[in-house]
KOLRO-335802 format. One line per 2 residues: number of its first residue (from 0); their letters; for each residue y, x, z of C-alpha. Coordinates in pm, whole numbers, plus 50000, padded with zeros to 5 digits. Each point is the difference from the previous one (the first is absolute). Layout:
NUM) A) Y,X,Z | ... $
This chain:
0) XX) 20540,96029,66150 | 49907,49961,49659 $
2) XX) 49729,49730,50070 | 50290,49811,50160 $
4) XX) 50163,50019,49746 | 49766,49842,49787 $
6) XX) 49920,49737,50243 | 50395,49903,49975 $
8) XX) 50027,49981,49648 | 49647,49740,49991 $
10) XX) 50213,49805,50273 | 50272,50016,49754 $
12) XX) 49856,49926,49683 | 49780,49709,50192 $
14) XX) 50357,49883,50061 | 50131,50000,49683 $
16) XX) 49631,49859,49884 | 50010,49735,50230 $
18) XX) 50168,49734,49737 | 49691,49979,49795 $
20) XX) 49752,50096,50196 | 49890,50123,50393 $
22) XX) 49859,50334,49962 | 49734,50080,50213 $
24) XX) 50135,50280,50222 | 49692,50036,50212 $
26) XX) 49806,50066,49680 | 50301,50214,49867 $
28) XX) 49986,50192,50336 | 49647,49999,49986 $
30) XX) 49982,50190,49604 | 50314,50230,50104 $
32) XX) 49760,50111,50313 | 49711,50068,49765 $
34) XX) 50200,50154,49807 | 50141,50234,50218 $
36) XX) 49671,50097,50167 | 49831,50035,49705 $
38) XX) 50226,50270,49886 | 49884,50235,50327 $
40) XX) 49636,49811,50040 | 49846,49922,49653 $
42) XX) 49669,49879,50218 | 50253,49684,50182 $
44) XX) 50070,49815,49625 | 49713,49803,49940 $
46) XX) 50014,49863,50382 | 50317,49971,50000 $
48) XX) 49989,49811,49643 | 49742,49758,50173 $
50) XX) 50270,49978,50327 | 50223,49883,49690 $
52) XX) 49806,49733,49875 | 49884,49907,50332 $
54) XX) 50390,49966,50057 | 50079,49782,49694 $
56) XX) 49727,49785,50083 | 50083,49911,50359 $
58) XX) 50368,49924,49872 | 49850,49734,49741 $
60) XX) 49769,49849,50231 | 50301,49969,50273 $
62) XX) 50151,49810,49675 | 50333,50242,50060 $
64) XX) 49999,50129,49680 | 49882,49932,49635 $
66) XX) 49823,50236,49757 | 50351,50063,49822 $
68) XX) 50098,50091,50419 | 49730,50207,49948 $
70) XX) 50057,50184,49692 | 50369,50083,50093 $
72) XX) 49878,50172,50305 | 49777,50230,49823 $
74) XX) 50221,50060,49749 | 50280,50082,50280 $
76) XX) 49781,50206,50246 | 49815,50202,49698 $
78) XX) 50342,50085,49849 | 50136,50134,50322 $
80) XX) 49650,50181,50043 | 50084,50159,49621 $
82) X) 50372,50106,50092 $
């Protein structure tokens, strides 16, 4: 329940973000999830870092986002991973 949690407040804050910028939410999703596994499985973070950037990447080649898209998805989905 607590991950849900989480995954409400990124929708949230995306919300409130989404004036200046369009966060990222599958990359936010996609740090909150290695986040969370890393805590239980410290082996998962490095291919779950690469799932990250392999993420980002597909969003800026799809031209959906833009770096600064980018950034406020990590920024979103690693802060939820820290609370």
């Amino acid at each position: 329940t607590v991950v849900l949690g989480l995954c409400a407040a990124i929708g949230g804050l995306s919300a409130l973000a989404a004036r200046w910028c369009k966060p990222s939410l599958h990359v936010a999703f996609a740090c909150l999830a290695t986040g969370v596994l890393g805590l239980a499985w410290a082996q998962v973070v490095l291919p779950m870092g690469l799932f990250v950037l392999a993420v980002g990447w597909s969003r800026l080649h799809l031209q959906r986002h833009t770096i600064a898209d980018m950034v406020a998805g990590v920024l979103l989905g690693t802060g939820a991973a820290w609370c």
